[in-house]
N, C-alpha and C positions, 0 to 999 in steps of 0.2 A: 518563471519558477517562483513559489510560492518561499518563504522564508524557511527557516528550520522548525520543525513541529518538535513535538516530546516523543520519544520512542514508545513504540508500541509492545506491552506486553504479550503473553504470551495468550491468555482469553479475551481481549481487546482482537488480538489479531486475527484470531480462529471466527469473532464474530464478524470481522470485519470480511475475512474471506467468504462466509456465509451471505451478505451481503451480496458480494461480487458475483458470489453464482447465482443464487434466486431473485434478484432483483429487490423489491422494495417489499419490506417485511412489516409486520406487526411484531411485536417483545415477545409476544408467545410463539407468532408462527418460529420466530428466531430461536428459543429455547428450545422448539421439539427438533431442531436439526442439531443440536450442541448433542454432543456422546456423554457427554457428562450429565449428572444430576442436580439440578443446581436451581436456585427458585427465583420468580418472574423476578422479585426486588434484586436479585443481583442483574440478572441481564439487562433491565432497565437502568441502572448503575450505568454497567460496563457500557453499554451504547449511551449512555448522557457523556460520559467520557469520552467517547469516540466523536461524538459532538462536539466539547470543550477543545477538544486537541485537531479539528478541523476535517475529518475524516468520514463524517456523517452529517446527515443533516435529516431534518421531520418536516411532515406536513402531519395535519390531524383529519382525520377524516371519521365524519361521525362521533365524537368525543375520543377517538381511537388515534395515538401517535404511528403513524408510519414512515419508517427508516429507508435510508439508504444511502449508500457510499457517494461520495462528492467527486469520486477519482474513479477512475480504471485502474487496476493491478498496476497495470503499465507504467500508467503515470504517476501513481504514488511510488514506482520502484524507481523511475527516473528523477521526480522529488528527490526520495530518499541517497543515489548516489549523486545529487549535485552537494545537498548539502554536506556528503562525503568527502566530496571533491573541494569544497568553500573549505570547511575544518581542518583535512589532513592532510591535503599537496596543496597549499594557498592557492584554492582556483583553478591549478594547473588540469586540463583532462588528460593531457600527454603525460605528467608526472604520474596520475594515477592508471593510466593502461600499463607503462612501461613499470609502475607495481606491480603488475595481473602478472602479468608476462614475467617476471623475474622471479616472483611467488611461485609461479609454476599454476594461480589460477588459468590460465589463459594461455593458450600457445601463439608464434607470431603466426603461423599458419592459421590460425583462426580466424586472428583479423584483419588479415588479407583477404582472406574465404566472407568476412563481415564488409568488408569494405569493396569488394565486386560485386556484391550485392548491394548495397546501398547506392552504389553508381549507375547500378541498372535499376533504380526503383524510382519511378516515375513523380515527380513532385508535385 
């Protein structure tokens, strides 16, 4: 597991999802998916940031940068809940399921229903 990164904003995040669907982008193809209005120097920004905080990375092709996410969804969300887990149950993964579950995120039926699954999932 990679250390704790910076939280992801809310347009950092959106690019970075963009990423994760269409694969490896140019600034521009990235800006004509964005719903919003917004000009090449910002999304060049926002993806050099996404850079800086580990989450992207370029190759240049033809004088041209092109982008793309260093992670799968996946594994930046499992990133992001370990160092959940490091910061607010010191480490523990049992302190924070038995969170989920008392919070009312998660029922224990769930992860029971997670864990007969995971016992039938081939390694």
């Amino acid at each position: 597991m990679k250390g704790a990164r910076a939280p992801l904003g809310d347009l950092e995040h959106e690019l970075l999802a963009i990423l994760w669907q269409h694969g490896e982008m140019t600034a521009f193809a990235v800006r004509q998916q964005v719903a919003r209005d917004l000009k090449d120097a910002t999304i060049r920004t926002v993806l050099r940031r996404l850079e800086e905080k580990d989450y992207v990375d370029h190759t240049v092709v033809n004088g041209t940068f092109v982008y793309r996410a260093k992670e799968t969804p996946e594994s930046a969300a499992a990133n992001a809940v370990h160092d959940i887990v490091q910061r607010y149950c010191g480490g523990s993964l049992e302190r924070m399921l038995l969170g989920l579950v008392d919070s009312g995120l998660v029922s224990a039926d769930q992860l029971k229903t997670l864990a007969g699954k995971l016992r039938r999932k081939p390694r």
